[in-house]
N, C-alpha and C positions, 0 to 999 in steps of 0.2 A: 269820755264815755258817751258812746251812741244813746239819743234820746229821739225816739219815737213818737208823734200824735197822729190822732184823725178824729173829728169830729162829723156825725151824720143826723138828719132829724130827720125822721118820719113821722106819717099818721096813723095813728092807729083806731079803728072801728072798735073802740071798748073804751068805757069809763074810766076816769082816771084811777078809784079805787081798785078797781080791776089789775090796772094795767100795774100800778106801787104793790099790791102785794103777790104779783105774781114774780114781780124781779128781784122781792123782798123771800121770795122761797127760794132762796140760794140751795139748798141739795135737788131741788126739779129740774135747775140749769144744764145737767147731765140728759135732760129728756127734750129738751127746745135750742140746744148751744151744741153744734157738733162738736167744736174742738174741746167741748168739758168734756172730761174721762171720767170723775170722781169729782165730789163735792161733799164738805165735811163741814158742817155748823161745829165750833169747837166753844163758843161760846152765848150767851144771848144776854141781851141789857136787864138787869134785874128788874126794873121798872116798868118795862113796855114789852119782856117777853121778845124784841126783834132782837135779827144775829148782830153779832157785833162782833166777834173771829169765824173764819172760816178757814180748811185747809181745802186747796184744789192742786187737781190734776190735769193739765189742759197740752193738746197737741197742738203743733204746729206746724208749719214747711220745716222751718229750723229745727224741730227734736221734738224732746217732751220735754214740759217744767212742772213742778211741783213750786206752792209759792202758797204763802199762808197770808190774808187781807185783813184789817180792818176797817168799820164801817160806820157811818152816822148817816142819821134818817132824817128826814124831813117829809111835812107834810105833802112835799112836790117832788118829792125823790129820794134819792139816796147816794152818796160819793164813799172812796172807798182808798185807803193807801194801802202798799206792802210792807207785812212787817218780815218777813225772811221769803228769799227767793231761792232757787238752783240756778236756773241760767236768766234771769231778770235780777236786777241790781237794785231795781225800783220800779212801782206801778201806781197810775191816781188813774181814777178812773170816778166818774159822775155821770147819773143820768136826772136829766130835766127834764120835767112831765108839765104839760098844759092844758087843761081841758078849754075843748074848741066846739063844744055842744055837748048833750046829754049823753051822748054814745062815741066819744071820739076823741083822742089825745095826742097832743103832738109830744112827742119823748124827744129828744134832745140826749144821743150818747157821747160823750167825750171819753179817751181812752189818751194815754201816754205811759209810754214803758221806755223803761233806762235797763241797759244791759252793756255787753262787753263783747259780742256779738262782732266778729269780722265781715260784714256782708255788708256789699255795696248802696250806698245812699236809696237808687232807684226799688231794690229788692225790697228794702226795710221798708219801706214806704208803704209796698205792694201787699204787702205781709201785717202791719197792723189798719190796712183799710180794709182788706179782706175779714181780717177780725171783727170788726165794727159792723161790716155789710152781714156777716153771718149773723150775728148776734141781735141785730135788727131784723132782717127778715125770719130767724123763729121765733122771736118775740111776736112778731108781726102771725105769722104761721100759728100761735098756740092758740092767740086770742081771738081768730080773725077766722078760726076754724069750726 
């Protein structure tokens, strides 16, 4: 079974508080994520009120998937598995937040997908850096604007 990563960090011109709860508003990701289609909070932690399921719709070169996540928070971010996929088998996905002065955060995304996916080494590659590069520059784009 093909397994995918890519890892990117950037800076971002926004406090760290800023920066954790804007990635922490999982249904806004449809307005800053071009390949979200749909984003569905289906659950939240009784305790702290953050999501903790979510159902998404997200396009890519390869198709559309629909894939339903789970989530745990920390105060420097948040990481996240799958719990049922369409065409992903598996997903962990982590972002790492650092604040680097009063207005400015270095985030750290990590991304890996497990699928069944026939396509060539080089392609898959090209296809979850692409993910991480978009998903970084509207992060970058929401806050930054």
């Amino acid at each position: 079974m093909p397994t995918d990563s890519a890892t990117k960090t950037v800076r971002i011109k926004a406090p760290l508080g800023t920066v954790l709860a804007t990635i922490r508003d999982l249904e806004s990701q449809t307005e800053w994520i071009p390949e979200i289609l749909a984003a569905e909070v289906l659950e939240v932690e009784e305790t702290t009120g953050l999501p903790h399921t979510a159902r998404f719709k997200a396009s890519a070169t390869v198709g559309t998937d629909s894939y339903v996540l789970t989530y745990r928070h920390r105060d420097d971010g948040m990481s996240w598995t799958m719990l049922e996929g369409r065409m992903q088998t598996g997903q962990e996905g982590d972002y790492q937040l650092e604040s680097v002065g009063p207005d400015a955060t270095s985030v750290t995304y990590r991304l890996t997908i497990h699928h069944n996916l026939p396509l060539p080494g080089f392609l898959r590659s090209r296809v979850i850096k692409g993910l991480v590069d978009s998903t970084l520059t509207g992060l970058t784009k929401r806050l930054e604007s």
